[in-house]
C-alpha positions as CSV (number, residue, x, y, z in Angstrom):
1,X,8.5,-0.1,16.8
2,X,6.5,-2.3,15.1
3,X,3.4,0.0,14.9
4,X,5.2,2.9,14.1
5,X,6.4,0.7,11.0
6,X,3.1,-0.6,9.9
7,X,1.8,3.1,9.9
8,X,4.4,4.2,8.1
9,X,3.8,1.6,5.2
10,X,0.2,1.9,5.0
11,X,0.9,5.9,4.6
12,X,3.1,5.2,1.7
13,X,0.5,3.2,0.2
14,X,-2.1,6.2,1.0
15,X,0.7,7.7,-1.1
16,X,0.1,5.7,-3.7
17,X,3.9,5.2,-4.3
18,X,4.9,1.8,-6.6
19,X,4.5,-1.3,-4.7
20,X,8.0,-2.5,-5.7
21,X,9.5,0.9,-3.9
22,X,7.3,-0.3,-0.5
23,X,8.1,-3.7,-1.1
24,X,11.9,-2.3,-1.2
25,X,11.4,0.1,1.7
26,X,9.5,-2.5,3.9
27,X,12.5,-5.1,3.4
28,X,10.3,-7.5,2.3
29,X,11.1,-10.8,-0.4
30,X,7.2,-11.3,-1.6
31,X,4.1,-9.5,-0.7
32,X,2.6,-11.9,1.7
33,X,5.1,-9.8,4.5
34,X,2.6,-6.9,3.7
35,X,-0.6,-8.6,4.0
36,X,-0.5,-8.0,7.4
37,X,-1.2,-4.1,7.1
38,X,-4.1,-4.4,4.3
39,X,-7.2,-4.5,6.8
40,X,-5.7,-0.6,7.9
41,X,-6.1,0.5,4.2
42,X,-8.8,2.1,3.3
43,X,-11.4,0.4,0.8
44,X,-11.3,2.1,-2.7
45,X,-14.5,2.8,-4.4
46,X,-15.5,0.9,-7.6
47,X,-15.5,4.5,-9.4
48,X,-11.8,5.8,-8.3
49,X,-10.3,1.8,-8.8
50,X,-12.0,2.3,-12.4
51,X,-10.0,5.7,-12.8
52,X,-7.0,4.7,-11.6
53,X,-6.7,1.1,-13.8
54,X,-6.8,3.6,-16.7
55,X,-4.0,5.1,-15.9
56,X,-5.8,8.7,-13.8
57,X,-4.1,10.4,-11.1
């Protein structure tokens, strides 16, 4: 159950939903219960972090 869990978080941040609605799905008081699933994210480029600090979709 467990796994099945952790991929289900790390799609909704593929999603790139609003980390206080997975923070709120996941059940979780702080973000250190997430940290857990960040090495199965995948790395963002310096390019698209760029684009998406400024607000691009």
């Amino acid at each position: 159950m467990g796994r099945v869990r952790s991929t289900w978080l790390v799609e909704l941040f593929v999603e790139r939903l609003p980390i206080t609605v997975i923070v709120a799905a996941a059940g979780v008081d702080t973000l250190h219960g997430l940290s857990r699933i960040l090495p199965f994210l995948d790395p963002v480029s310096a390019d698209e972090a760029a684009r998406l600090l400024r607000g691009g979709k």
